[in-house]
C-alpha positions as a Markdown table, in Angstrom:
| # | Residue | x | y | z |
|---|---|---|---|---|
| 1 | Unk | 111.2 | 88.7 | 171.1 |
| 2 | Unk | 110.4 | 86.6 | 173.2 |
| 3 | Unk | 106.6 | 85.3 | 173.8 |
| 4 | Unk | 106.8 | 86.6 | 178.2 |
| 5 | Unk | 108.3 | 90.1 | 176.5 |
| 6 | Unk | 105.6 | 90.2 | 173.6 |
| 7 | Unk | 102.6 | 89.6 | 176.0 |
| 8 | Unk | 103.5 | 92.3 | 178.1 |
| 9 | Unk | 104.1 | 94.9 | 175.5 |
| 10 | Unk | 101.2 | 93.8 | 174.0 |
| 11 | Unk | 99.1 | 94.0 | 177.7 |
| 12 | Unk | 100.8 | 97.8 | 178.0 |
| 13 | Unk | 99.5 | 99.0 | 174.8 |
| 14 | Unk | 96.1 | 97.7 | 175.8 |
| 15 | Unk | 96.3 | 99.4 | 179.1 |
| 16 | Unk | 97.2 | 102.7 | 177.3 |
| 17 | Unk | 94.5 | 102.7 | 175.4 |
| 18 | Unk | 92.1 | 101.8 | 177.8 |
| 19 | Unk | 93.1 | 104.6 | 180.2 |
| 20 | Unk | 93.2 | 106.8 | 177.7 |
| 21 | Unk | 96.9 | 107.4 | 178.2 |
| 22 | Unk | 97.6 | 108.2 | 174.1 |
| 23 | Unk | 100.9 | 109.3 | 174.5 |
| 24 | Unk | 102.0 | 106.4 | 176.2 |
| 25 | Unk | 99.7 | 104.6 | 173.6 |
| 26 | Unk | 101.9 | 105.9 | 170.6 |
| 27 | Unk | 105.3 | 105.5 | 172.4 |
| 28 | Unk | 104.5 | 102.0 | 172.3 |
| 29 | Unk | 103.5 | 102.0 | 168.8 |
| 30 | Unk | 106.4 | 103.9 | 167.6 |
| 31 | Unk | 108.4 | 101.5 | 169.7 |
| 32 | Unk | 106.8 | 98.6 | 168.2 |
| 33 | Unk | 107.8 | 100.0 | 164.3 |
| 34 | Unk | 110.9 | 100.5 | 165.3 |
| 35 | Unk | 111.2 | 96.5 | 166.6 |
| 36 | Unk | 109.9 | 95.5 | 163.3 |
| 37 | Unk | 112.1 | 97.5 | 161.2 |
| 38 | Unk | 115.2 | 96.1 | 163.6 |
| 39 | Unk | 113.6 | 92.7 | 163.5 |
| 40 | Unk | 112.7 | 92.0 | 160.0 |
| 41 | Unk | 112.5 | 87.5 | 160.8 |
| 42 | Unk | 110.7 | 88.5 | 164.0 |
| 43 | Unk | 106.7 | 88.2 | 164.1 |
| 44 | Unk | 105.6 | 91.7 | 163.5 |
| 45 | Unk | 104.3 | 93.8 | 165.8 |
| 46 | Unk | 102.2 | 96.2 | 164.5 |
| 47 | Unk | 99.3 | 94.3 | 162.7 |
| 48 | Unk | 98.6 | 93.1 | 165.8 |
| 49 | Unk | 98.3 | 96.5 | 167.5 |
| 50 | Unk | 96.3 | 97.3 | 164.5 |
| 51 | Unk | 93.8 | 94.2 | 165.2 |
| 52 | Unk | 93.4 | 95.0 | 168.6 |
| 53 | Unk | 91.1 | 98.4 | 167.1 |
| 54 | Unk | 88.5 | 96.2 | 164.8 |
| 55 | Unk | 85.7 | 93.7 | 165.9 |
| 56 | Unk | 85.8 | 89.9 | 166.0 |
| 57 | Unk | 82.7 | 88.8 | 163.3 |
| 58 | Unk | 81.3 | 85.8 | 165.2 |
């Protein structure tokens, strides 16, 4: 996936959640096990939707 294509998805997950739009939310999540499981060599997507919920330590 491209890194345009992968910032956007990622930016549309984001947006989901911060509407509070959870059915979109999980649409994109599904979509994103889906591209992992077609995409085995490709970066995964999915811990990064997972790392967007948990805090940054400083």
């Amino acid at each position: 996936m491209p890194n345009q294509t992968r910032t956007a998805f990622l930016a549309e997950y984001r947006k989901a959640r911060h509407d509070g739009d959870f059915d979109r939310a999980l649409e994109i999540a599904f979509a994103a096990m889906d591209h992992d499981q077609d995409h085995p060599d490709d970066m995964p997507l999915m811990p990064e939707l997972r790392g967007m919920h948990y805090l940054a330590a400083a």
